[in-house]
One Martini backbone bead per residue (centre of mass of N, CA, C, O) as a GRO file, in nm:
protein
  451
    1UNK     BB    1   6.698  -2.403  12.865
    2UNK     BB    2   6.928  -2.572  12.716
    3UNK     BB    3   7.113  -2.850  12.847
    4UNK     BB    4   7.444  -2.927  12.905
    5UNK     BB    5   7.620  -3.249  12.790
    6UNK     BB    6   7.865  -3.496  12.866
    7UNK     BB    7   8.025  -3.671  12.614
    8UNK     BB    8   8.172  -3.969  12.456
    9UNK     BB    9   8.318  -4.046  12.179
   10UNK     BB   10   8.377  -4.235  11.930
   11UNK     BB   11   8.614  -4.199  11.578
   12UNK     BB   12   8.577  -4.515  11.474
   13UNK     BB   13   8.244  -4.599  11.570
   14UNK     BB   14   8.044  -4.383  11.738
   15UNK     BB   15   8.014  -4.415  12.006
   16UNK     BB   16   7.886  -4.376  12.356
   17UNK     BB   17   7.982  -4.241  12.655
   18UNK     BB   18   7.984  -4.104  12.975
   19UNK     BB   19   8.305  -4.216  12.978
   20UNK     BB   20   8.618  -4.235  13.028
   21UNK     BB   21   8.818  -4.439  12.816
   22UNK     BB   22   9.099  -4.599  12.700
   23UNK     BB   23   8.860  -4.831  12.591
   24UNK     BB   24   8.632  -4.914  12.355
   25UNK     BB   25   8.364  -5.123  12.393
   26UNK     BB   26   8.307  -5.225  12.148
   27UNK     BB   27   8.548  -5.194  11.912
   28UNK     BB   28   8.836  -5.199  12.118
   29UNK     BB   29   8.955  -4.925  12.111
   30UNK     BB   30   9.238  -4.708  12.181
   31UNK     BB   31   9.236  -4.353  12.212
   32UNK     BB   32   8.922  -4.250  12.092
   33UNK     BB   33   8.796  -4.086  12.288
   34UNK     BB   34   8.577  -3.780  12.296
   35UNK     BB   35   8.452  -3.528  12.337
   36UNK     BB   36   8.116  -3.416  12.393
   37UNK     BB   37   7.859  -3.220  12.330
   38UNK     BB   38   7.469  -3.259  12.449
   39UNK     BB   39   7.187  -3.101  12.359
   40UNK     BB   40   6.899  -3.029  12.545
   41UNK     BB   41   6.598  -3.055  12.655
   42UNK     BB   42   6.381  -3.044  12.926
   43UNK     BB   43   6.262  -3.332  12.805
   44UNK     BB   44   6.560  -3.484  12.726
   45UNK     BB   45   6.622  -3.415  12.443
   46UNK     BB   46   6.708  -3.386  12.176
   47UNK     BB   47   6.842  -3.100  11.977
   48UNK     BB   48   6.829  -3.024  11.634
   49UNK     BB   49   6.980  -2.741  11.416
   50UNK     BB   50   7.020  -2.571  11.148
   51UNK     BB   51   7.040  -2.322  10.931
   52UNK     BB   52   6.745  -2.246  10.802
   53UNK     BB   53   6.541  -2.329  10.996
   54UNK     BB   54   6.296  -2.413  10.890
   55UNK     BB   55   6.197  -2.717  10.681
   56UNK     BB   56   6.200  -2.676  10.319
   57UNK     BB   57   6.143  -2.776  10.036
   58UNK     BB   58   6.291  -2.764   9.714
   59UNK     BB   59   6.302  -2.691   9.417
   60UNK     BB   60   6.567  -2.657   9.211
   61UNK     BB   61   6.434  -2.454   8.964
   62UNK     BB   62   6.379  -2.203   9.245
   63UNK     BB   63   6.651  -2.160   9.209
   64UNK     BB   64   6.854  -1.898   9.256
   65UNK     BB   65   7.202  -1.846   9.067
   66UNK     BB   66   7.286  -1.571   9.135
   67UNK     BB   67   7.535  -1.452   9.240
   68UNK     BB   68   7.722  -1.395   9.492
   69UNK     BB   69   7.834  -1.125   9.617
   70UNK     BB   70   8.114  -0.926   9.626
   71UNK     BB   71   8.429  -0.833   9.854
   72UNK     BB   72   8.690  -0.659   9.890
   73UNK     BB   73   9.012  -0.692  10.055
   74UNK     BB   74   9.270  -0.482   9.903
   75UNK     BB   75   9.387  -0.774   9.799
   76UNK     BB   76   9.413  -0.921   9.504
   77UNK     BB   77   9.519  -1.189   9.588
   78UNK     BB   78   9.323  -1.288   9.743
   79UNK     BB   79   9.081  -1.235   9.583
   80UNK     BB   80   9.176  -1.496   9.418
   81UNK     BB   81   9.164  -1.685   9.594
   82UNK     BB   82   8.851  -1.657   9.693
   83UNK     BB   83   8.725  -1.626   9.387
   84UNK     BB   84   8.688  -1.261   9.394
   85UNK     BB   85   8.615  -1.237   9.694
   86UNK     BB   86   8.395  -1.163   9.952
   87UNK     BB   87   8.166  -1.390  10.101
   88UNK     BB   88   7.861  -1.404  10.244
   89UNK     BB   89   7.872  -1.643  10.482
   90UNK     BB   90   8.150  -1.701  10.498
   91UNK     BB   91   8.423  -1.962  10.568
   92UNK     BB   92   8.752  -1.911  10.663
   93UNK     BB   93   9.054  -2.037  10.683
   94UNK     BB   94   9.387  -1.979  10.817
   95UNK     BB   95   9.723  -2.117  10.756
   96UNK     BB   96  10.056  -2.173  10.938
   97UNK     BB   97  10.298  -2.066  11.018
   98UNK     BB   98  10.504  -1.894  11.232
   99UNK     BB   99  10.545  -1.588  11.100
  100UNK     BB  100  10.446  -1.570  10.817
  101UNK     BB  101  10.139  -1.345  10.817
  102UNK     BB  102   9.853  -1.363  10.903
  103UNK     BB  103   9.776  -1.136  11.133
  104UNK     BB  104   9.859  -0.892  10.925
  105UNK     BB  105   9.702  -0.962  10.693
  106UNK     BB  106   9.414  -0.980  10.880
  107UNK     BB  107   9.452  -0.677  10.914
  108UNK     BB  108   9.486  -0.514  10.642
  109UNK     BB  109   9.164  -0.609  10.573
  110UNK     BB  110   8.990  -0.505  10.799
  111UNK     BB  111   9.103  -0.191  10.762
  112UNK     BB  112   8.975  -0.165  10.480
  113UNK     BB  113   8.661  -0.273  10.560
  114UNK     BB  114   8.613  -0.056  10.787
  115UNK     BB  115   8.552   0.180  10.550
  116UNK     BB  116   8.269   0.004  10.494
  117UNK     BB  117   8.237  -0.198  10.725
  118UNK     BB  118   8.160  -0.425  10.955
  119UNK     BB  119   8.397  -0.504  11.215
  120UNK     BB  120   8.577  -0.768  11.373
  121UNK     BB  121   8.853  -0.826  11.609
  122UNK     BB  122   8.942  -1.147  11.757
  123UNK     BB  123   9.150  -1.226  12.018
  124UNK     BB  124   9.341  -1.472  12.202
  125UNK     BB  125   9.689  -1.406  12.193
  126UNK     BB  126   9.631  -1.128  12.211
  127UNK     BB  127   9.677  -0.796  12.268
  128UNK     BB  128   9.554  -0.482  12.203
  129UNK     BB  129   9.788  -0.332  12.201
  130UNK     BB  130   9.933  -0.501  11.991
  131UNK     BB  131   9.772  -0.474  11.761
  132UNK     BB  132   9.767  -0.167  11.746
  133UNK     BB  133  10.060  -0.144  11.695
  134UNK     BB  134  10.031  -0.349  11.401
  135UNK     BB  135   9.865  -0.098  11.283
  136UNK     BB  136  10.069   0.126  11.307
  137UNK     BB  137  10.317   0.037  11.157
  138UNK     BB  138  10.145  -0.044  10.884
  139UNK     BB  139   9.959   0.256  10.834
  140UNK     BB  140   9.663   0.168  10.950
  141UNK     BB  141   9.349   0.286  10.945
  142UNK     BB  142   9.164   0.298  11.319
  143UNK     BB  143   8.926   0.439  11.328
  144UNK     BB  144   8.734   0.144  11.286
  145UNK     BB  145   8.888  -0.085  11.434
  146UNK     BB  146   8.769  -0.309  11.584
  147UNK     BB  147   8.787  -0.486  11.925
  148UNK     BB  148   8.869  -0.805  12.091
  149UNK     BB  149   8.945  -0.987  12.406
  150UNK     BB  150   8.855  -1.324  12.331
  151UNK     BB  151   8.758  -1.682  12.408
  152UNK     BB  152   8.484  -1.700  12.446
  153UNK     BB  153   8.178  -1.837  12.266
  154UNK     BB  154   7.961  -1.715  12.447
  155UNK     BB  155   8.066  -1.431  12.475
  156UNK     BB  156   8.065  -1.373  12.129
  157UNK     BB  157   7.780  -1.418  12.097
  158UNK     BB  158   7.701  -1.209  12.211
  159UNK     BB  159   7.869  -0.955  12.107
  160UNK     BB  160   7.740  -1.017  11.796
  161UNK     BB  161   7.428  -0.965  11.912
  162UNK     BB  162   7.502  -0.668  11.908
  163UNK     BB  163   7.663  -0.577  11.699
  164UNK     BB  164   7.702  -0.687  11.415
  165UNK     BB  165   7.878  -0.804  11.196
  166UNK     BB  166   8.052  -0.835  10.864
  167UNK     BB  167   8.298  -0.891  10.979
  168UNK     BB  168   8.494  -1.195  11.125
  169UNK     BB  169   8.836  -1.216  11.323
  170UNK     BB  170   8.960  -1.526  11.456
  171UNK     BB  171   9.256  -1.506  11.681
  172UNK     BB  172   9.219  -1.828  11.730
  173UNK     BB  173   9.076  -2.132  11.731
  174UNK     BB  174   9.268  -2.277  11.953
  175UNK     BB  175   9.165  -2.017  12.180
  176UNK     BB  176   8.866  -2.167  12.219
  177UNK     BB  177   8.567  -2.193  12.407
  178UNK     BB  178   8.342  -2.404  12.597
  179UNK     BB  179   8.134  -2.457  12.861
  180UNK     BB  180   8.035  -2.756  12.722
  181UNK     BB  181   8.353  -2.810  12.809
  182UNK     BB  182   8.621  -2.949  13.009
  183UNK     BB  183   8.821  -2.889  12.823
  184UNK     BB  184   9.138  -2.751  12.700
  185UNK     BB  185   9.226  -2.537  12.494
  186UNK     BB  186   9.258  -2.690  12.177
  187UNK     BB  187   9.151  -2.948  12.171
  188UNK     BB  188   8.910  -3.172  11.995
  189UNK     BB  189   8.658  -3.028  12.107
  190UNK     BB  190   8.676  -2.763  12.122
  191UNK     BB  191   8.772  -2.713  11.790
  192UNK     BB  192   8.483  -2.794  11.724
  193UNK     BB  193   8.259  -2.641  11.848
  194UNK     BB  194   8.358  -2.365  11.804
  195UNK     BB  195   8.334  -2.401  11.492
  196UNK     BB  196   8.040  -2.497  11.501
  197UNK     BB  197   7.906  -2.232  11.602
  198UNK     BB  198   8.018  -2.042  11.428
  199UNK     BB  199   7.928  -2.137  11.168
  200UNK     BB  200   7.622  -2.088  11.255
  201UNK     BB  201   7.634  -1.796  11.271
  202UNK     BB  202   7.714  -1.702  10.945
  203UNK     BB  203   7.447  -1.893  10.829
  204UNK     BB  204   7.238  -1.710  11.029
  205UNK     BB  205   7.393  -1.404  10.930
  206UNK     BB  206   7.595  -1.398  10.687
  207UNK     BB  207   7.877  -1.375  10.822
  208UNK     BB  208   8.214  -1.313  10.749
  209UNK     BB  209   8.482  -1.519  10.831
  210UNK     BB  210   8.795  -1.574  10.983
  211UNK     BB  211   8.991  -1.840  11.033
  212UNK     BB  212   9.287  -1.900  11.247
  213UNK     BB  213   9.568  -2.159  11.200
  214UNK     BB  214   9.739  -2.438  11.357
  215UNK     BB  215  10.043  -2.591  11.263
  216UNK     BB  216  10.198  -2.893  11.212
  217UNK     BB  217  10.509  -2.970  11.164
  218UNK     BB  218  10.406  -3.139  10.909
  219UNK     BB  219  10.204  -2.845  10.801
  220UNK     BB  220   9.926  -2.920  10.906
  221UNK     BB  221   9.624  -2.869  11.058
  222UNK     BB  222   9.499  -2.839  11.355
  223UNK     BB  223   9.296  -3.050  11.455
  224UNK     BB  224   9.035  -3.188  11.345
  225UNK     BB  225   8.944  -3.270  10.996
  226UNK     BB  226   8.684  -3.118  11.037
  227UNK     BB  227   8.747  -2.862  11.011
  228UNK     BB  228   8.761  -2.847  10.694
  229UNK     BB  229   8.465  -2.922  10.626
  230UNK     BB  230   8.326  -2.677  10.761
  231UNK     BB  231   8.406  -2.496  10.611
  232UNK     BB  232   8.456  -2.333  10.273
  233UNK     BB  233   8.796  -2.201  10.311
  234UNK     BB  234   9.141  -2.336  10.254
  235UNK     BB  235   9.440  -2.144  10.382
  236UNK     BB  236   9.800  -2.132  10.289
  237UNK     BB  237  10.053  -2.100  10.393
  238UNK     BB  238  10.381  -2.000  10.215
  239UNK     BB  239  10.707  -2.031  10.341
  240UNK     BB  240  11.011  -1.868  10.454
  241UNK     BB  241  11.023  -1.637  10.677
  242UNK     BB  242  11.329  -1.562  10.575
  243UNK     BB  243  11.146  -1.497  10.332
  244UNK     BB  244  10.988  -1.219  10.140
  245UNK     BB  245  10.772  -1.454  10.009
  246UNK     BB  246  10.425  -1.516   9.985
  247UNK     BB  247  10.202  -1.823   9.980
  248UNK     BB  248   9.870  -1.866   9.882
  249UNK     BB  249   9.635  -2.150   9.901
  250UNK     BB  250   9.391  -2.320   9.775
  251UNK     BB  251   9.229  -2.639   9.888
  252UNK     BB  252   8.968  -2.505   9.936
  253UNK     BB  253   8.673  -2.364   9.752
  254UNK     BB  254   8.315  -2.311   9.704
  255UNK     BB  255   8.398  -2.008   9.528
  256UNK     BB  256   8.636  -2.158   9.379
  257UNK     BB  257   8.938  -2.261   9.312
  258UNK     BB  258   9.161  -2.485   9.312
  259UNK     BB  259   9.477  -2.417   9.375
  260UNK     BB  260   9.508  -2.112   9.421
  261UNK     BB  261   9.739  -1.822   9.376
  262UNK     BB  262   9.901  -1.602   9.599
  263UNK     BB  263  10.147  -1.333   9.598
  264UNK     BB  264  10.364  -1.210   9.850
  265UNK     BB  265  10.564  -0.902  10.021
  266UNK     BB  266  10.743  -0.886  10.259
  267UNK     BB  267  10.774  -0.525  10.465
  268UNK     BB  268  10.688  -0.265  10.617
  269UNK     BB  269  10.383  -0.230  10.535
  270UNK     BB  270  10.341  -0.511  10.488
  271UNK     BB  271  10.152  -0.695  10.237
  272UNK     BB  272  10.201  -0.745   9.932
  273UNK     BB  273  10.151  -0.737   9.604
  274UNK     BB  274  10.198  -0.959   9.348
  275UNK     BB  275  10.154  -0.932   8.984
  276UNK     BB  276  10.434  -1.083   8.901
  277UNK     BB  277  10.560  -1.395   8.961
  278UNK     BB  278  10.748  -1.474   8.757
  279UNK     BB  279  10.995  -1.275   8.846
  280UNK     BB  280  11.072  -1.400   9.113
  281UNK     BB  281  11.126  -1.696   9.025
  282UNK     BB  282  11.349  -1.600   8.825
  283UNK     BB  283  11.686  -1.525   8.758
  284UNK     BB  284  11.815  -1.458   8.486
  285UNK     BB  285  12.109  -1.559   8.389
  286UNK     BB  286  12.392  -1.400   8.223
  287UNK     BB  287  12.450  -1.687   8.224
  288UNK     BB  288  12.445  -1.999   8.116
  289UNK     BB  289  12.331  -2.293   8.341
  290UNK     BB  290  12.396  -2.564   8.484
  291UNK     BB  291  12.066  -2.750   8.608
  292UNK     BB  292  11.850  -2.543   8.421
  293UNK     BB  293  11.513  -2.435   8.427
  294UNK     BB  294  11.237  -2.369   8.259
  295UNK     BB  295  10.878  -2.382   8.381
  296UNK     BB  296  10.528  -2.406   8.327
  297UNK     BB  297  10.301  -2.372   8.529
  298UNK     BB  298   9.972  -2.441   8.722
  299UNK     BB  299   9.757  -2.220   8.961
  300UNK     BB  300   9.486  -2.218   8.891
  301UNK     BB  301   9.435  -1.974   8.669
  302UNK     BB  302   9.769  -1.962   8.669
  303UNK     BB  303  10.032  -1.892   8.489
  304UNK     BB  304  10.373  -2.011   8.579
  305UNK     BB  305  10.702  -1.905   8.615
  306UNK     BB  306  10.975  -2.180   8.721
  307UNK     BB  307  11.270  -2.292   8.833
  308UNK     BB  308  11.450  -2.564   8.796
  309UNK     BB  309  11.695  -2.736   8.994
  310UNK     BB  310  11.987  -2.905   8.950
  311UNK     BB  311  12.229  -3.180   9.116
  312UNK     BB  312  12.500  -3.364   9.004
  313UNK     BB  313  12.664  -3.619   9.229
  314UNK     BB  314  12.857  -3.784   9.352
  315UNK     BB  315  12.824  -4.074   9.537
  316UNK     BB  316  12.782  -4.327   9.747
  317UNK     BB  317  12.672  -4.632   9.819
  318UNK     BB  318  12.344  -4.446   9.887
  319UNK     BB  319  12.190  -4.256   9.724
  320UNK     BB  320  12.083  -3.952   9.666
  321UNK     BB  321  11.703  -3.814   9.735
  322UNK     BB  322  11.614  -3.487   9.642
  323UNK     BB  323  11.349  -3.222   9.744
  324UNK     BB  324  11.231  -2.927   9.673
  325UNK     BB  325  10.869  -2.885   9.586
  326UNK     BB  326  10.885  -3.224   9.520
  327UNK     BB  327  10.814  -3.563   9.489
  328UNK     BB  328  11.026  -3.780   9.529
  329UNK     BB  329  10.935  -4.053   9.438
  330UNK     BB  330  10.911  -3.931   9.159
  331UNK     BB  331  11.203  -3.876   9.093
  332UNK     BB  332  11.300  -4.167   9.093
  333UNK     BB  333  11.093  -4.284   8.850
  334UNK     BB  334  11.262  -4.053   8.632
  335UNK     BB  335  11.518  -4.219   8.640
  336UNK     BB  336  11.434  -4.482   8.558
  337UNK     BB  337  11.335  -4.415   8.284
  338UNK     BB  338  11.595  -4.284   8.147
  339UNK     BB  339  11.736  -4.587   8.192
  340UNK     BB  340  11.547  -4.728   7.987
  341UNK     BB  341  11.479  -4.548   7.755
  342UNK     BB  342  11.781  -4.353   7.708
  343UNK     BB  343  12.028  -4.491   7.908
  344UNK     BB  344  12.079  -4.320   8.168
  345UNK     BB  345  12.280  -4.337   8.437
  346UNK     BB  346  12.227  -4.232   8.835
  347UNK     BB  347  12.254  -4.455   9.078
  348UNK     BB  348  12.558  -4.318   9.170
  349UNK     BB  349  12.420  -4.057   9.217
  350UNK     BB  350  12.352  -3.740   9.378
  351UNK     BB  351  11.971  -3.613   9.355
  352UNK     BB  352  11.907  -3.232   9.334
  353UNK     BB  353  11.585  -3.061   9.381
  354UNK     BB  354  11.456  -2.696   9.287
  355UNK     BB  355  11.278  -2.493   9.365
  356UNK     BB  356  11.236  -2.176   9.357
  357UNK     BB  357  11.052  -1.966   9.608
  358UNK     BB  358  10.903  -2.178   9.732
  359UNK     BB  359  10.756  -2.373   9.546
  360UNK     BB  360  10.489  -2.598   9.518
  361UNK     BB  361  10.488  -2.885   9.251
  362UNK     BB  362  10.212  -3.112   9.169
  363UNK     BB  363  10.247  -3.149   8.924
  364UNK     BB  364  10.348  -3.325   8.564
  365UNK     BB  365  10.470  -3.070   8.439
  366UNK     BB  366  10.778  -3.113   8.537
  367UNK     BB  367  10.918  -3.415   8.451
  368UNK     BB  368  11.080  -3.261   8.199
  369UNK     BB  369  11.249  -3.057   8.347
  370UNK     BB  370  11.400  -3.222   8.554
  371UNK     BB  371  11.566  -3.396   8.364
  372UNK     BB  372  11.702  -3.150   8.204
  373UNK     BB  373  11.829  -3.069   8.462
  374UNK     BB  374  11.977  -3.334   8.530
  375UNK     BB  375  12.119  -3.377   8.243
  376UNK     BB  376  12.284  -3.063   8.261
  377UNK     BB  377  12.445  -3.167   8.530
  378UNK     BB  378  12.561  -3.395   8.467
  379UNK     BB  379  12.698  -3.298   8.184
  380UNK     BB  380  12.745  -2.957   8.207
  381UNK     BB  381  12.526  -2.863   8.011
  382UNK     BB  382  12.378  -2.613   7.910
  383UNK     BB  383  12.033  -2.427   7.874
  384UNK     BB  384  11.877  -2.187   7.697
  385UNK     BB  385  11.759  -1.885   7.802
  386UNK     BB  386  11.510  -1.921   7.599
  387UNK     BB  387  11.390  -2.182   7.757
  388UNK     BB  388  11.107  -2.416   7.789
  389UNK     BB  389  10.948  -2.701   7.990
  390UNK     BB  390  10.678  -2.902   7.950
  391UNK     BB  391  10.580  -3.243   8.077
  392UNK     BB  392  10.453  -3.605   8.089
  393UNK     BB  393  10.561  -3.877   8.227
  394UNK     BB  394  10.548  -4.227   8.106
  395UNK     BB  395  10.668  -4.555   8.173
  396UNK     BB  396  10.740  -4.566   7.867
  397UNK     BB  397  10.848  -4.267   7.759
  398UNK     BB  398  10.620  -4.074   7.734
  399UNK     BB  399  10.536  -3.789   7.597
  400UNK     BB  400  10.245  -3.594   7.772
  401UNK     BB  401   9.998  -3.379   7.795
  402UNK     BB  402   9.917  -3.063   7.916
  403UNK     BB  403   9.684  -2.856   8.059
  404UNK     BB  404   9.676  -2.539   7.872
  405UNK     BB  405   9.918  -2.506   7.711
  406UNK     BB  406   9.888  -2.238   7.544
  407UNK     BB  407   9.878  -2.056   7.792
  408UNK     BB  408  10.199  -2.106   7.847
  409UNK     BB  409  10.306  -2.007   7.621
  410UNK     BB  410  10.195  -1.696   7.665
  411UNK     BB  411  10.338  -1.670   7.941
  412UNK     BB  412  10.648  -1.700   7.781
  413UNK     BB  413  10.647  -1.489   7.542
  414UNK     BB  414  10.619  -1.239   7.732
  415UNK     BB  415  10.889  -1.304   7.887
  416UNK     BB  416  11.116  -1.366   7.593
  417UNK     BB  417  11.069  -1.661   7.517
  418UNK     BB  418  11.171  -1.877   7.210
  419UNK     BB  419  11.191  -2.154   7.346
  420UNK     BB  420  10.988  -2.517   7.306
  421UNK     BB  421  10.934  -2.832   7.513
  422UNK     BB  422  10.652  -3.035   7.392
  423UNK     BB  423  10.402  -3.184   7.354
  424UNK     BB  424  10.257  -3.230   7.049
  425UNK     BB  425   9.993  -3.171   7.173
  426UNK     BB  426  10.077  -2.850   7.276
  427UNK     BB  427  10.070  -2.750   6.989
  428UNK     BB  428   9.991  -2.504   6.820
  429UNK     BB  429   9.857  -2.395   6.547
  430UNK     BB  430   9.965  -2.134   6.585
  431UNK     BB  431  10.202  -1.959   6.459
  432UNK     BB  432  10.486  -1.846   6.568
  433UNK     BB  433  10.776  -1.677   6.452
  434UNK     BB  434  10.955  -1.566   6.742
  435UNK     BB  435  10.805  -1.911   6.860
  436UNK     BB  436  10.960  -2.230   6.908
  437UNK     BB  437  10.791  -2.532   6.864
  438UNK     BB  438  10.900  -2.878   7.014
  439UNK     BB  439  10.750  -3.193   6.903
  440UNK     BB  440  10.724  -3.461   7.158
  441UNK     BB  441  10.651  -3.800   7.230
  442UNK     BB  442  11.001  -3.882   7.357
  443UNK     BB  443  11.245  -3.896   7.571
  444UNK     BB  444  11.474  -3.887   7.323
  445UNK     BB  445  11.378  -3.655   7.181
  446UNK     BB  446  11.453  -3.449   7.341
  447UNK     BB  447  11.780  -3.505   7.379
  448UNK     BB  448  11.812  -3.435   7.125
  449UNK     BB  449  11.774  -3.132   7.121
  450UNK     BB  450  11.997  -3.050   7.332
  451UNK     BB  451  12.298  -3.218   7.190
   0.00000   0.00000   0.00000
């Protein structure tokens, strides 16, 4: 059998040493040296093997494009998270806060699938009678439900090379290890190796694999960066453990939609799929009021409303730029636009800004709802409850088109708003008589609309 030893490897420069050392010999850096197994041959030789075994090269045009076959896992939100379903031989991560329902998700994905096929949990964190406990409360069929409680790498793939599962749940990556490394489960070269071996397990055998992954104080997926590249889709929970409501996104995904959201709430019965997200995002105060706005947000392919909250209230010395759900220096950045091009100074005051429901917004369709939200709390002038508002500001003060307008319009109209203001350019062309769109240019154009 090929034998395994151990060297350190710079994250820097790739340098390769036997020993652990503060400074690495090459390039100089400090504190850069990981451990790293390096597998060798009984003649001494290194030994790599691919996904593929036998290497042959393919023409393009002999490949053939058939989609490959999707198994529903129960849930139609995650499906739709993974771009239709579970693919055969994918590794998917799936990181999140701690209680945020990880666990959860993936024990009712699980026992959903055990009464199509063969499926295995295995545990690192808990013990079996916790889980089974958790599949007991949540009310979920436990009869084909499979677990195992194991940390060692080389000890599941023998159990997986005797049972074969056709989907495996490891919970979490963080708490396996390889005795071809000496550092302690959790380090950054456990995680990646342990990692990197059960990915190969899954493309020379087809298995889908779910990776449950421990996330970093400032949200971040923990352990190397190359574990994201490594798997096929890496997927976010979000949300605040004390709000019954949780939201998983799609940062990565070989086989679907990158940004795709889905939406759920957490239960007695553990997590439901919420199948219109734009009510629970809506507050639809029963009378306007000021610093509200709706705006028609895009998360992979689903038109989204979600309400922006501003506050404006007088500063000291310092004023303060407060966001939750938006990027702070956007803030910034559309405050100094309106003082520029519009004329309204709000220097002096400080601006708190909130998207409803704990959703965070990247895109910049945003930017004029952001605005109009800030500018009818410094007014303290409500905006009509059935207006909706979204476009692009640009340092010009123009206001540009974003992608898909027609399709928010569509999902606003179902809604019962009546009326929208967005750039000229996303106006349709089709007229809608009992749905009335406001094309305009400039953020001048916007304010004088609502004054």
């Amino acid at each position: 059998m090929a034998k395994a030893k151990t060297q350190y490897q710079c994250r820097e420069c790739g340098a390769l040493s036997s020993k652990w050392n503060g400074q690495c010999a090459d390039c100089q850096a400090w504190n850069t040296l990981e451990e790293v197994a390096i597998a060798e041959s009984p003649a001494g030789k290194a030994r790599f093997e691919g996904y593929g075994g036998n290497a042959k090269v393919t023409l393009a045009s002999d490949i053939s494009l058939d989609e490959a076959p999707r198994s529903t896992t129960g849930l139609s939100e995650l499906d739709r998270v993974l771009g239709g379903g579970l693919v055969a031989g994918s590794v998917t991560l799936l990181g999140g806060d701690p209680g945020i329902g990880k666990s959860t998700l993936l024990v009712q994905c699980i026992a959903f699938l055990s009464q199509h096929c063969k499926t295995l949990y295995i545990t690192g964190e808990e013990s079996l009678q916790q889980v089974s406990a958790r599949a007991q409360r949540l009310e979920l069929p436990q009869t084909a439900l499979r677990l195992l409680a194991e940390t060692r790498v080389e000890q599941i793939i023998n159990v997986l090379a005797k049972e074969k599962p056709q989907v495996l749940v490891i919970d979490s990556i963080q708490t396996m290890y390889t005795d071809t490394l000496n550092s302690a489960p959790g380090a950054v070269a456990q995680v990646r190796e342990s990692a990197a071996r059960l990915v190969r397990y899954a493309k020379h055998t087809g298995t889908s694999i779910f990776l449950v992954g421990h996330v970093t104080k400032e949200g971040a997926l923990a352990g190397p960066r190359v574990l994201e590249h490594m798997v096929d889709t890496v997927l976010y929970f979000e949300g605040d453990p004390g709000n019954r409501f949780r939201v998983i996104r799609a940062v990565k995904n070989r086989f679907g939609a990158v940004n795709e959201l889905g939406v759920f709430a957490m239960t007695e019965r553990g997590l439901q799929v919420v199948k219109n997200p734009s009510a629970i995002f809506l507050s639809r105060h029963p009378e306007p009021v000021s610093g509200s706005v709706i705006m028609v947000t895009r998360e992979g392919t689903r038109p989204m409303l979600v309400e922006a909250q501003a506050l404006v209230d007088e500063g000291g010395s310092h004023p303060r730029r407060i966001t939750l759900g938006l990027e702070q220096n956007r803030l910034a950045m559309l405050l100094a636009v309106m003082h520029r091009h519009a004329g309204i100074a709000m220097f002096d005051q400080d601006v708190y800004v909130n998207v409803v429901g704990g959703v965070r917004i990247s895109e910049t369709a945003a930017d004029l709802p952001v605005l109009l939200a800030a500018l009818s709390s410094f007014r303290d002038r409500p905006l009509p409850n059935d207006l909706v508002v979204f476009g692009e500001i640009g340092l010009a003060g123009e206001v540009r088109p974003v992608p898909n307008g027609e399709e928010r319009l569509t999902e606003a109209a179902k809604h019962g708003f009546k009326r929208a203001i967005v750039a000229s350019r996303n106006v349709p062309k089709s007229k809608n008589p009992d749905f009335r769109v406001d094309g305009i240019d400039r953020l001048s154009q916007a304010l004088d609309l609502i004054d």
